[in-house]
C-alpha beads as a LAMMPS data file, in Angstrom:
LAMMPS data file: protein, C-alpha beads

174 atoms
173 bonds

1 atom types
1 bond types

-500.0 500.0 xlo xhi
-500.0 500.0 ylo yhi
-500.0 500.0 zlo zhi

Masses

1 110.0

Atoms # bond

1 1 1 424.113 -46.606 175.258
2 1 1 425.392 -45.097 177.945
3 1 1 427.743 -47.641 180.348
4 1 1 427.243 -45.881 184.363
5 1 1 426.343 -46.721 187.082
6 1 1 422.639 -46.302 186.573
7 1 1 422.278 -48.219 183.881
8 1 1 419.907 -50.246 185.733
9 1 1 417.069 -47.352 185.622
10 1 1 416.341 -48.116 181.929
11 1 1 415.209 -51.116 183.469
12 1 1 412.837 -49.452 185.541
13 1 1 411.782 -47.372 182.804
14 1 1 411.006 -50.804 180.877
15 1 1 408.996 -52.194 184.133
16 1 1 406.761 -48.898 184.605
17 1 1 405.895 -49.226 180.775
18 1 1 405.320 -53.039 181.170
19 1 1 403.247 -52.449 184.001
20 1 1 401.282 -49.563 182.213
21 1 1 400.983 -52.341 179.031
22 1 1 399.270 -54.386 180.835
23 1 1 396.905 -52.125 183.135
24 1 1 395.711 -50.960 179.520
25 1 1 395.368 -54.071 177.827
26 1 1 393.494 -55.493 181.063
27 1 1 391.076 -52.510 180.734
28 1 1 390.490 -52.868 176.881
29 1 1 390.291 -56.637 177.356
30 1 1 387.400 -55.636 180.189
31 1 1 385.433 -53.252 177.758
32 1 1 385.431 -55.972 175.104
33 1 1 384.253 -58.748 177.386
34 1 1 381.444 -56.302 179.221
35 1 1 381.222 -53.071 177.231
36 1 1 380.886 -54.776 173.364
37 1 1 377.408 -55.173 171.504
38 1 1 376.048 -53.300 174.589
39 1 1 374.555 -50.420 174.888
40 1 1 376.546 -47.725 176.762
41 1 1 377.092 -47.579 180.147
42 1 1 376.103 -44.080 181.923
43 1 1 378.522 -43.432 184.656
44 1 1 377.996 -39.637 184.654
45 1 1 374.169 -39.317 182.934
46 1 1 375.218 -36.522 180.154
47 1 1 378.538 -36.682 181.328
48 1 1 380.954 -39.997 180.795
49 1 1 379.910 -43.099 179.270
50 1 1 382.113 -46.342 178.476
51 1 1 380.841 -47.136 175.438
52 1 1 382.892 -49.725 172.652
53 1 1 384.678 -48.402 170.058
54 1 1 386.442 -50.474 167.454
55 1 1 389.085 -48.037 165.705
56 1 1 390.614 -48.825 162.860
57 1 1 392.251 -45.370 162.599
58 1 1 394.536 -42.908 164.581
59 1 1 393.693 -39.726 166.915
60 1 1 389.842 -38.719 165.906
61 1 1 389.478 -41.776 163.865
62 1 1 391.569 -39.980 161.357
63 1 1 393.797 -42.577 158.862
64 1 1 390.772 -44.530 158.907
65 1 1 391.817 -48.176 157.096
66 1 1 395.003 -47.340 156.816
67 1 1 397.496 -49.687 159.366
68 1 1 400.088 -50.438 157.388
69 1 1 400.646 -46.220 157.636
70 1 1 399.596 -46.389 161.295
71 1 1 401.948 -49.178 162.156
72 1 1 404.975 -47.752 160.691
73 1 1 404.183 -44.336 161.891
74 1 1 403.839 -45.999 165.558
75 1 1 406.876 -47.548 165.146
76 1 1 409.088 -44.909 163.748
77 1 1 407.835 -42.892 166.969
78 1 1 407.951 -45.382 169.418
79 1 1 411.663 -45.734 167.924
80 1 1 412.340 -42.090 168.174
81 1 1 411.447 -41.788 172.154
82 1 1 413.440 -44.995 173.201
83 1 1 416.157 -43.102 171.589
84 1 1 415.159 -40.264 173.527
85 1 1 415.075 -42.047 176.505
86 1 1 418.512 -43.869 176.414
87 1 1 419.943 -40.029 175.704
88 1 1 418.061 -38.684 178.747
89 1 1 420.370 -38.442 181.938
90 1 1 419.649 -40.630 184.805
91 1 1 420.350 -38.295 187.734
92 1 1 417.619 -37.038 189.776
93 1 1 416.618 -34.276 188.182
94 1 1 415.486 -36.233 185.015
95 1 1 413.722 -39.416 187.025
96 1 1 410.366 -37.346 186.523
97 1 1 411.347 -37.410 182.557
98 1 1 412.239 -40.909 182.463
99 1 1 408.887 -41.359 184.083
100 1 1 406.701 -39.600 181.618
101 1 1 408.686 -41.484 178.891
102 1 1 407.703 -45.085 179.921
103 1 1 404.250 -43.710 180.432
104 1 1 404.604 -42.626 176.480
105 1 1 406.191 -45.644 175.887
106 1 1 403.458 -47.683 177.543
107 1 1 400.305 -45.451 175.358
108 1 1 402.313 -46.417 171.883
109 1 1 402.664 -49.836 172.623
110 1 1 399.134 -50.516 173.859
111 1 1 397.835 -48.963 170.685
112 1 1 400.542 -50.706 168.327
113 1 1 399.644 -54.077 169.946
114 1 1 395.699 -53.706 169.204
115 1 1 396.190 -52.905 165.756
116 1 1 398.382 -55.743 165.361
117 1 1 396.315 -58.414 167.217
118 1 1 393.124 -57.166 166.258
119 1 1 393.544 -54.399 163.197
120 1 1 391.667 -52.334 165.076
121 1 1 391.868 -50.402 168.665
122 1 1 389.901 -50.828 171.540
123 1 1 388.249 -47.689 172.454
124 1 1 385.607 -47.319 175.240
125 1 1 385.795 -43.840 177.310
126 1 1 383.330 -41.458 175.590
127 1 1 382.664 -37.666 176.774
128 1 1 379.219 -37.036 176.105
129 1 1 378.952 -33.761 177.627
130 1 1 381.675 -32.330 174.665
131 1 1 381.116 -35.205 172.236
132 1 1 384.578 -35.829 172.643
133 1 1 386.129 -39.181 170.567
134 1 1 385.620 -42.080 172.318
135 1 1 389.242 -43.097 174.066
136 1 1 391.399 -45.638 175.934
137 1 1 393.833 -46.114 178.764
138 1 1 396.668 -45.889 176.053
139 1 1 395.441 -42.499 174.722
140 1 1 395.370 -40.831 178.094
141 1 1 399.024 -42.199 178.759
142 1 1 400.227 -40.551 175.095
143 1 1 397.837 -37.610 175.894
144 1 1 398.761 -36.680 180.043
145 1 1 402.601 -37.455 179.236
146 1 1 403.220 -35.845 175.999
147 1 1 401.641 -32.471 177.406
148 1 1 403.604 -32.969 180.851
149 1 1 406.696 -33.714 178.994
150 1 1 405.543 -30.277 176.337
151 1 1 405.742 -28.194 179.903
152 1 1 408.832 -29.465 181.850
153 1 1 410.851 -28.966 178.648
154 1 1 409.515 -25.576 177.854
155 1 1 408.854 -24.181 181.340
156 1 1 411.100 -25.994 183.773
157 1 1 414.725 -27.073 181.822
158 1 1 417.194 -24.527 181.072
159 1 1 418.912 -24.687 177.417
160 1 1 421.957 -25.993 179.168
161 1 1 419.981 -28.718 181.103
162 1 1 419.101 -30.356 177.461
163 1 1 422.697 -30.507 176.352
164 1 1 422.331 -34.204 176.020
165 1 1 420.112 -33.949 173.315
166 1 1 423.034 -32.669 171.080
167 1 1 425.024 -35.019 168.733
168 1 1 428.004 -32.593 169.449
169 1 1 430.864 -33.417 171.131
170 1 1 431.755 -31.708 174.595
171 1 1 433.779 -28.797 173.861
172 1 1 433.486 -29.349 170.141
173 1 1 432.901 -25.439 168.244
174 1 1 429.955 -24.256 166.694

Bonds

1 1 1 2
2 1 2 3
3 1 3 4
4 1 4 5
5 1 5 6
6 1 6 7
7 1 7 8
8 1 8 9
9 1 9 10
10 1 10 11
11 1 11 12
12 1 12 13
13 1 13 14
14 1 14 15
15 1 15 16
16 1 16 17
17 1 17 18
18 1 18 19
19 1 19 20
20 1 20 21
21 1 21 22
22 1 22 23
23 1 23 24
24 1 24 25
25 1 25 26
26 1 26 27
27 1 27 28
28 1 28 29
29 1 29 30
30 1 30 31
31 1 31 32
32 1 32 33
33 1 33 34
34 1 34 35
35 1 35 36
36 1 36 37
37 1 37 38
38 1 38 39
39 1 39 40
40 1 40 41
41 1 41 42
42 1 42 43
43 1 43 44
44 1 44 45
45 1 45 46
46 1 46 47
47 1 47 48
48 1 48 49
49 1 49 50
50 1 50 51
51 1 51 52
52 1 52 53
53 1 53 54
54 1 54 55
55 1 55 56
56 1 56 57
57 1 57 58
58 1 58 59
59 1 59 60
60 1 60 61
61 1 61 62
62 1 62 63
63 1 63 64
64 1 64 65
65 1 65 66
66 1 66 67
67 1 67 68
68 1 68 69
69 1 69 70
70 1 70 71
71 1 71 72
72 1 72 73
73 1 73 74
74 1 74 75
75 1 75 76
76 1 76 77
77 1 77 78
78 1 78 79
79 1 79 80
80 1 80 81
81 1 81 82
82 1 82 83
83 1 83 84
84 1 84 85
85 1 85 86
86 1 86 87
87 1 87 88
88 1 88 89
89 1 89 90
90 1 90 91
91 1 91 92
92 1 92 93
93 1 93 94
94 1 94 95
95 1 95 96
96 1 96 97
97 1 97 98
98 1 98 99
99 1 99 100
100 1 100 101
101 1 101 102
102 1 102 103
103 1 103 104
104 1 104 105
105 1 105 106
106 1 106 107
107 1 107 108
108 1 108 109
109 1 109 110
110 1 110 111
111 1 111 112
112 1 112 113
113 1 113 114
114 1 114 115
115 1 115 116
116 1 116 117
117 1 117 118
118 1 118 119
119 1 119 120
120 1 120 121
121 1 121 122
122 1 122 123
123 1 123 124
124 1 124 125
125 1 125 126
126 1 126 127
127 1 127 128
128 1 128 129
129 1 129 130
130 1 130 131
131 1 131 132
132 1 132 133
133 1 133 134
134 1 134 135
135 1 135 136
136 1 136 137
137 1 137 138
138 1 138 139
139 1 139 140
140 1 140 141
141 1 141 142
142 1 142 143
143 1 143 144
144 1 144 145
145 1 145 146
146 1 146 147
147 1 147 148
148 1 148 149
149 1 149 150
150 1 150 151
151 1 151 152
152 1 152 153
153 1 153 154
154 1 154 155
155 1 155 156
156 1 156 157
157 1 157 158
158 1 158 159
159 1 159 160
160 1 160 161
161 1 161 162
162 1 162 163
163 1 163 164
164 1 164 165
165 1 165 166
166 1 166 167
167 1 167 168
168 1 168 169
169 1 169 170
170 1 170 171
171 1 171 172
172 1 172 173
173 1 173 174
C-alpha cells in the first residue's frame, strides 16, 4: 500500500461500499419481510414486478447448489478488485474509478453475505416484460459499475494513464 497523502480516500472508498452494504441488505431484508410467500407485486402491470426469489446460485441461477464454488469464486474476486483498488491512483482523475470500485465492492459483498447468512440470495426485482432473472440491489451495483468501469477503461484512459497497473518498475526495460 501506497503511503501519500491521500491515503485517507481508501477510507472513503470503504464508507461508500459500507453505505451501499447496507442500502442493499435493508432492501433484501424489506422484500423478505413484505415480498416473501406473497404473490408478486405489479408496479409496472406487464412491466416490473418485485417478486421473491431465493437463489441458491450465481448470475441466471447458474451454479445452482453449489456455494462452496460460489463463495470462493466471490472471494477470489472480491480479493482481486481491492487489489485493484489500492493500485488505482488517488488524484482526481481516478476519484470516478475509485467510485465505481466501492460500488463493485459493495454488489460482491451483499451477495457474499446472503449466501453466507442464509445459503441462498435474496432476489426480488423481476422484468416481466423480457422475462429477465429476477435481481437485487447488489446485482445492479456489480452490473451498472462493471460496465461503467468496461467503458472508462476502454474509451476514456490512455495506455499511459493505466501505468499503475504494471508490476514493472519505473524506468525498468522491456
Amino acid at each position: 500500500m501506497r503511503k501519500d497523502k491521500n491515503y485517507g480516500f481508501i477510507w472513503i472508498d470503504m464508507l461508500i461500499a459500507a453505505a451501499l452494504l447496507a442500502f442493499d441488505q435493508f432492501t433484501k431484508y424489506l422484500a423478505t419481510v413484505n415480498l416473501k410467500n406473497q404473490p408478486a407485486l405489479v408496479l409496472i402491470e406487464g412491466v416490473l414486478e418485485l417478486q421473491y426469489f431465493e437463489n441458491t446460485g450465481i448470475a441466471f441461477s447458474l451454479f445452482q447448489e453449489r456455494k462452496a464454488f460460489i463463495l470462493i469464486t466471490g472471494f477470489l474476486v472480491l480479493a482481486a478488485v481491492l487489489f485493484f483498488l489500492f493500485r488505482v491512483p488517488r488524484e482526481g482523475r481516478f476519484r470516478v474509478v475509485h467510485v465505481l470500485m466501492s460500488v463493485l465492492i459493495a454488489g460482491a459483498l451483499g451477495n457474499i453475505v446472503d449466501r453466507l447468512r442464509f445459503d441462498y440470495v435474496v432476489d426480488f426485482i423481476s422484468f416481466v416484460l423480457i422475462h429477465y432473472p429476477i435481481f437485487n440491489v447488489a446485482d445492479c451495483y456489480i452490473v451498472v459499475s462493471a460496465i461503467l468501469l468496461f467503458l472508462l477503461f476502454m474509451f476514456v484512459y490512455k495506455e499511459a494513464d493505466l501505468e499503475f497497473l504494471s508490476f514493472r518498475k519505473k524506468g525498468q526495460a522491456e
